[in-house]
C-alpha positions in Angstrom: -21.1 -29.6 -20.2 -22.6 -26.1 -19.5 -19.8 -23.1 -18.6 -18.0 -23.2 -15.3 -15.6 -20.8 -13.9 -13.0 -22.8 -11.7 -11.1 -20.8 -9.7 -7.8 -21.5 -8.1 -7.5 -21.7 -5.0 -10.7 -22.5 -5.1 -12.8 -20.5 -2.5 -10.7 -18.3 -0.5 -7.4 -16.6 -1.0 -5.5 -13.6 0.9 -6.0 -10.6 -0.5 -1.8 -10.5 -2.0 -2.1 -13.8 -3.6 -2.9 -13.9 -7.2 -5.8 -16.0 -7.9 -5.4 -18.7 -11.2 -9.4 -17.7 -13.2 -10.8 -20.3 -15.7 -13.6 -21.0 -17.7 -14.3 -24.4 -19.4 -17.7 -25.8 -21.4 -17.8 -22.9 -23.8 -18.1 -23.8 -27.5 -14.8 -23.5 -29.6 -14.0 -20.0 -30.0 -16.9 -18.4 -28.3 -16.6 -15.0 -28.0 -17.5 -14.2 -23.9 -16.8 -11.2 -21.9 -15.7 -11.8 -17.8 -16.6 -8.9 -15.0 -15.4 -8.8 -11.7 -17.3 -7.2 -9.0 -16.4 -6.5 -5.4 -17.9 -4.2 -3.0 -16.6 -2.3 -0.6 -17.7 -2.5 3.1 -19.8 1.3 2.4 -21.6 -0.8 -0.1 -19.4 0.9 -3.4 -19.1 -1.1 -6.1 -15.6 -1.5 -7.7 -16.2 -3.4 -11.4 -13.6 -4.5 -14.5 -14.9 -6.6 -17.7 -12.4 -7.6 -20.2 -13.4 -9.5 -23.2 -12.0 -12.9 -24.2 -12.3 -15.9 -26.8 -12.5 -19.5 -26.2 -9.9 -21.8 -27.4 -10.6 -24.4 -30.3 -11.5 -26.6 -27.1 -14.0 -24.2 -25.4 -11.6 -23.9 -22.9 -10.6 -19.7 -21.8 -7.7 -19.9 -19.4 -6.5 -16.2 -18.3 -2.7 -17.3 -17.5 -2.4 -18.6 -21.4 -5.1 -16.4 -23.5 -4.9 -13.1 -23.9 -7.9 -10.4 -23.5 -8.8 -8.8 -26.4 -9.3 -4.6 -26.7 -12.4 -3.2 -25.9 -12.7 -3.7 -22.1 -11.0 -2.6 -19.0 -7.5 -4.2 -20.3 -6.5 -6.1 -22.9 -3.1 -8.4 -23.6 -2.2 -11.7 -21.2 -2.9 -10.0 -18.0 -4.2 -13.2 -15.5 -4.3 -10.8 -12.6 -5.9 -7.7 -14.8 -9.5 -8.4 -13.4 -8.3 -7.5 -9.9 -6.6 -4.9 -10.6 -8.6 -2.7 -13.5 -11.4 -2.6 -10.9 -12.8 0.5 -11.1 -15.3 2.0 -8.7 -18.7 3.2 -10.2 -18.4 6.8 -8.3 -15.3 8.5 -9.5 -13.0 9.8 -6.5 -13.1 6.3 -4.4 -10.4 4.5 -3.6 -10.5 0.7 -2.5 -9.8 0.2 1.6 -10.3 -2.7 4.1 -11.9 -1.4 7.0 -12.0 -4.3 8.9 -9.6 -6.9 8.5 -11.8 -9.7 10.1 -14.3 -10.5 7.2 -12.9 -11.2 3.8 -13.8 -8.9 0.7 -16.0 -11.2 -1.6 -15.3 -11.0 -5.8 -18.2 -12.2 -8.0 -17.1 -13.4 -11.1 -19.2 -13.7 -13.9 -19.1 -14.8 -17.6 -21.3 -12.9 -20.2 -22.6 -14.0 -24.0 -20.6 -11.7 -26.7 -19.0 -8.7 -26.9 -21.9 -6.0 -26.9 -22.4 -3.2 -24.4 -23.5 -4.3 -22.6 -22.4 -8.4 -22.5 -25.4 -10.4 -23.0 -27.0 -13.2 -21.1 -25.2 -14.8 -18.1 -23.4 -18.2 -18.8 -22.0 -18.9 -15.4 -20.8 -17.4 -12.2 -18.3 -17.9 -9.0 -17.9 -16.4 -5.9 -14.5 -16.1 -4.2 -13.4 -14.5 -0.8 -10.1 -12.4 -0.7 -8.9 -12.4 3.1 -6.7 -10.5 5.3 -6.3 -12.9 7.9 -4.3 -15.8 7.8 -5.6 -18.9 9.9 -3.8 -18.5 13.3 -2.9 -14.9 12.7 -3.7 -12.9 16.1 -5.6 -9.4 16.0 -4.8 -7.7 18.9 -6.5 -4.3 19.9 -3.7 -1.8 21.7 -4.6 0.4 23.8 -1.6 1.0 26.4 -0.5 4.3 28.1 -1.3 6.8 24.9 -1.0 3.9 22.5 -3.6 3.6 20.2 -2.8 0.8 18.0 -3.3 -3.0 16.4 -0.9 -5.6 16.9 -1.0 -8.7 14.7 1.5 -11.6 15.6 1.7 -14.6 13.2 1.0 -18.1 14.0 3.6 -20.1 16.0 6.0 -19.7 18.5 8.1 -16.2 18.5 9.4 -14.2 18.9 9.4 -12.6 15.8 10.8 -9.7 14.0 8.8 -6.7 14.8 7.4 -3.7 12.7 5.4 -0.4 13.1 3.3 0.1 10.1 2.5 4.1 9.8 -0.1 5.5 7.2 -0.4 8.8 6.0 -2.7 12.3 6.3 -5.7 10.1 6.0 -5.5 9.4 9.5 -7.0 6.6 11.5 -6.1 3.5 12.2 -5.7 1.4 8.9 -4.8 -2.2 9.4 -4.9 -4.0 6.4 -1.1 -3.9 5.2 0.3 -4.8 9.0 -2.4 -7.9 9.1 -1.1 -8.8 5.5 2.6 -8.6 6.6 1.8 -10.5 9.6 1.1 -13.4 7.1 4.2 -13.5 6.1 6.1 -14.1 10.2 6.5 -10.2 11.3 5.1 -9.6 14.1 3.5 -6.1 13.4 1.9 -3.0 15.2 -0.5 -0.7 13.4 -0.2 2.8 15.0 -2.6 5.5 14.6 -1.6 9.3 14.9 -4.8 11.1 14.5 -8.2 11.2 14.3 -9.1 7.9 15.9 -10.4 7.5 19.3 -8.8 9.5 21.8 -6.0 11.3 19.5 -6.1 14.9 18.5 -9.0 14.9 15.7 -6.8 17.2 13.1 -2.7 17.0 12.4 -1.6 20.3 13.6 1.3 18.9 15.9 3.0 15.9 16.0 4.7 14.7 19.1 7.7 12.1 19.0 7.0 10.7 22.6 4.1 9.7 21.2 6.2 7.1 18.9 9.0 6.6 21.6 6.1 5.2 23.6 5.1 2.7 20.4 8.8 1.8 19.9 9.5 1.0 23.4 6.1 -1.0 23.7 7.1 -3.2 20.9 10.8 -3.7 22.3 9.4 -4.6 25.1 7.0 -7.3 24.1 7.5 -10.9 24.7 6.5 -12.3 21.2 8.9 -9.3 19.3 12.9 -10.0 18.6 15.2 -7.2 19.7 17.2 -6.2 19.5 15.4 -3.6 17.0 12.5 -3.6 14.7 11.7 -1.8 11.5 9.5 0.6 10.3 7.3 1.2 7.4 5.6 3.8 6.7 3.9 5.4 3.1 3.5 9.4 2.3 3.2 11.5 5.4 3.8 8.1 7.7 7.0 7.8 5.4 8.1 11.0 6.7 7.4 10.0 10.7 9.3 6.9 10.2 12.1 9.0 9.0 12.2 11.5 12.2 11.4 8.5 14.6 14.9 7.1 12.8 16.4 10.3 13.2 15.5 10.7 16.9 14.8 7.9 18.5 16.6 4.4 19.6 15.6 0.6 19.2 15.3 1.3 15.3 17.4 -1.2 12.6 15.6 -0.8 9.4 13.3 2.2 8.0 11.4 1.8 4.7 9.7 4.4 3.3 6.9 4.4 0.6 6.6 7.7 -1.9 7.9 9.5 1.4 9.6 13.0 2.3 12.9 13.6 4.0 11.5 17.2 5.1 8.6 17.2 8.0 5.4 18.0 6.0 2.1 18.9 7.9 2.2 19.5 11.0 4.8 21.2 13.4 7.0 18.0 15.0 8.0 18.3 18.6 10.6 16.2 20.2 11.6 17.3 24.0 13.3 20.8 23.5 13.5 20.1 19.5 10.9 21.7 17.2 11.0 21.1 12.8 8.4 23.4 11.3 6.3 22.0 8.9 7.6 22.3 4.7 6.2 25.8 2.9 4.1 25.1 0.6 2.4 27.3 -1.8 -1.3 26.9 -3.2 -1.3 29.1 -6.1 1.0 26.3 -7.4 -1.9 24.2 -7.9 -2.4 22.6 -11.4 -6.0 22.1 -12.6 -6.3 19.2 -15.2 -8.8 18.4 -17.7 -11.4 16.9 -15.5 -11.1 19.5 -13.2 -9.3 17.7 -10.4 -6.0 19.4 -8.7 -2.5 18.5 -9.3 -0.7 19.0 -6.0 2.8 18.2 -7.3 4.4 21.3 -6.7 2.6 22.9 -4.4 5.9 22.1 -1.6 8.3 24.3 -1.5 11.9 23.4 -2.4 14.1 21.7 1.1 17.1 23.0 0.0 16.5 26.5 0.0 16.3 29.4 2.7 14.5 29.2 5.5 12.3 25.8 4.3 15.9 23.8 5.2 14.6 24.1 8.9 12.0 21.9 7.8 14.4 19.1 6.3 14.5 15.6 8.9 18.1 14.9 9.6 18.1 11.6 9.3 21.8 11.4 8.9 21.6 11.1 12.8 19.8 7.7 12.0 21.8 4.5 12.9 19.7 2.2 10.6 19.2 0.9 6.8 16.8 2.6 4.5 14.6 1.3 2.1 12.7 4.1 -0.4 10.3 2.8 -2.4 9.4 5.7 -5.3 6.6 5.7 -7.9 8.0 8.0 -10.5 4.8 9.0 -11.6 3.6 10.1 -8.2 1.4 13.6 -8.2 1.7 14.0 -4.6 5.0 15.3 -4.6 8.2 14.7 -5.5 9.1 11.2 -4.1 12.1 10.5 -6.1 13.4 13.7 -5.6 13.5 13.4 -1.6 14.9 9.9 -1.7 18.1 11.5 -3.6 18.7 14.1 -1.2 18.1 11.6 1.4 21.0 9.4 -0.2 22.9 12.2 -0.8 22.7 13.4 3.2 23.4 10.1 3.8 26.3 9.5 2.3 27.7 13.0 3.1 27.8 11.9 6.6 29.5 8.8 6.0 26.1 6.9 6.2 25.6 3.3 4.4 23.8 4.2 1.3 20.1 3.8 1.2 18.6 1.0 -1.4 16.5 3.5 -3.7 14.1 1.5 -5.7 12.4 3.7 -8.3 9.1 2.2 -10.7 8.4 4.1 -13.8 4.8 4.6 -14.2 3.8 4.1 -10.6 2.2 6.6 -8.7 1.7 7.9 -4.8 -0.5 5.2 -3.0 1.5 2.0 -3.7 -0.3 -0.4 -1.8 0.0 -4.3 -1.1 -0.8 -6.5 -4.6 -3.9 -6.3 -6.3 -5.4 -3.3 -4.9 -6.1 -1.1 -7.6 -4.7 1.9 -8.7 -6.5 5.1 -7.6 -5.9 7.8 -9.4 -7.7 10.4 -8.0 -9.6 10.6 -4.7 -10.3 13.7 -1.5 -7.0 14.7 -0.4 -7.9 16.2 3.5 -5.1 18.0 3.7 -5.8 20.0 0.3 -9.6 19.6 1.1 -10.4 18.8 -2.4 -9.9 15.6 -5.2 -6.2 15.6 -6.4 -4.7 13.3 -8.4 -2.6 10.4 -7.4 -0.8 9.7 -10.7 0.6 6.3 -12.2 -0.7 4.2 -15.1 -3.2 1.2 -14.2 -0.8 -1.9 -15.3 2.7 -0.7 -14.4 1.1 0.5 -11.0 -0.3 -2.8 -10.4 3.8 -4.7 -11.1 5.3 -2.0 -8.9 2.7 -3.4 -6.1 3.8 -7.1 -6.3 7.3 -6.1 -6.6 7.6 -3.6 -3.7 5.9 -5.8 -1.7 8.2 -8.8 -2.2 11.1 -6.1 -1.9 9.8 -4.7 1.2 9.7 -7.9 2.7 13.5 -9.2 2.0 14.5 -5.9 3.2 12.9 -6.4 6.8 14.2 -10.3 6.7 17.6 -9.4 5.7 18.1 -6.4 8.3 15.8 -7.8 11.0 16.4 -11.6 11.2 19.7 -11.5 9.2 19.1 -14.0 6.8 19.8 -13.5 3.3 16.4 -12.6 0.4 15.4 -16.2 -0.9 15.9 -18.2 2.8 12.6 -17.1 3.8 10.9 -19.8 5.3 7.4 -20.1 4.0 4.6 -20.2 6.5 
């Protein structure tokens, strides 16, 4: 029989799922190399090749055979293909723009172990989606709101979440449409630079959110009597205020966030938090010439930069902080301590801290992959992200499944491991 890749499932998947990858009609122990190629959707390439040999059968199974050194990963790694994709321009990082279409992978299988692999034995295509069938996309566009609400299939209502992202700005949809999947009814907001918004992050107003809470409460197909928020790296620190300020909240989790407002000056009626100090000349240079930003905020604790810390000990919901260890952007782990810490001064429930060695700032949904280094607008240059390809990739899955019994515990009040599978 001539080589075939079987992949399962077979032609589509959502983007979080793993994907089972197979080869079968090779010759006993052929030596074959397999590349994965996805573009994005500005035409970039994103590629990974690992290098494998055939079992005494001819068959190559990635759950059961190990990749050997020499490509983008080695060791039993069934998922490694996904995420050692690498884009062919340095400084891009992988993003679903629109939700609607799938990405599509190519999977190929080359002769040997040269660079580069020789001829082509046999190929598969396979679409990674965002949508699950019966999942509704709905465009907001109410009072100031400037948002995309996705409700799952069924009957709600159902637990409800905003989904905040960070200085990038715009109006990212692809981890709210992912979490929908899963029976949360979830609103992605934007903040800036989309459509009508202000186009840079100068100041931040909390009516703004109020207006995005109270929409949500208010909805037909949402379960009060709160809903949660999520929200990664400057979003982290706008779900934090919103808890701090604002009613109709019952569970905050916060990706590689800050507990002082960084940014932008945030107003709230007669209330105004400056934005953290910061210092450039604290910029780190590394090898490849790209800037290390991890110290360039100034300390919360100290002097007049106290002004700038959130206090969220006036919130009257759970926290969740999610930390990559490893992150460059600043100093995750350190804010989700004093967090606890303010907490628990103020005879607040303790936050669950979650920390992942090796992990750095932008921990995404599963199987995106790591990006170390990209344009940081803010900084208005390349910084790096930190975190180290493999562990960044099991902090993904696990956050992601931890994230989720967090918002089911707090928001429908069922114990993690009752979830009811759609």
């Amino acid at each position: 029989a001539a080589p075939a890749v079987r992949v399962r499932p077979a032609a589509r998947s959502l983007f979080d799922e793993p994907l089972g990858i197979a080869v079968s009609g090779l010759s006993p122990r052929q030596r074959v190399t397999l590349r994965a190629t996805l573009r994005d959707e500005a035409g970039e390439l994103f590629q990974a090749a690992a290098r494998y040999q055939a079992g005494d059968d001819g068959e190559l199974d990635l759950a059961r055979c190990p990749a050997l050194p020499g490509g983008s990963f080695s060791g039993l790694e069934p998922m490694g293909l996904l995420w050692a994709l690498q884009p062919q321009k340095p400084l891009r990082r992988l993003v679903k723009r629109d939700v609607r279409s799938p990405f599509l992978l190519q999977l190929e299988v080359l002769e040997g172990h040269g660079e580069p692999p020789g001829r082509l034995l046999a190929q598969a295509q396979h679409e990674r989606a965002f949508l699950r069938d019966g999942v509704r996309r709905i465009p907001v566009r109410e009072g100031r709101i400037r948002a995309t609400l996705f409700l799952p299939p069924g009957n709600g209502p159902f637990p409800g979440i905003i989904d905040l992202y960070g200085a990038g700005g715009g109006l990212p949809e692809y981890r709210a449409c992912l979490l929908a999947n899963y029976g949360f009814a979830v609103l992605a907001l934007a903040f800036y630079s989309y459509e009508d918004l202000p186009k840079e992050m100068k100041e931040l107003h909390l009516e703004y959110f109020e207006e995005a809470i109270n929409y949500m409460l208010q909805h037909t197909q949402v379960k009060g009597p709160g809903i949660g928020l999520l929200g990664i790296s400057k979003g982290g620190d706008l779900c934090i205020s919103m808890s701090s300020f604002l009613k109709g909240i019952t569970a905050t989790a916060v990706i590689n966030g800050s507990v002082a407002n960084v940014g932008a000056v945030l107003r709230y009626k007669d209330i105004t938090i400056p934005p953290l100090g910061m210092s450039v000349n604290r910029i780190k240079v590394n090898k490849s010439g790209i800037a290390d930003i991890v110290d360039v905020l100034n300390n919360p604790l100290e002097g007049p930069d106290q002004q700038s810390l959130i206090p969220l000990e006036k919130a009257e919901c759970r926290f969740l902080f999610i930390v990559g260890q490893d992150d460059r952007n600043w100093k995750s782990e350190f804010f989700a301590v004093e967090g606890s810490k303010r907490l628990q001064a103020h005879g607040k429930e303790k936050p669950e801290i979650i920390c992942y060695p090796g992990a750095g700032h932008y921990i995404e949904p599963p199987f995106f992959p790591m990006c170390s280094a990209s344009m940081h607008l803010l900084v208005g240059k390349p910084v790096v992200w930190g975190g180290e390809p493999k562990a960044h990739c099991e902090a993904q899955i696990d956050a992601w499944q931890q994230i989720q019994a967090f918002f089911r515990k707090h928001l429908m009040g069922k114990p993690p491991g009752t979830a009811s599978k759609l």
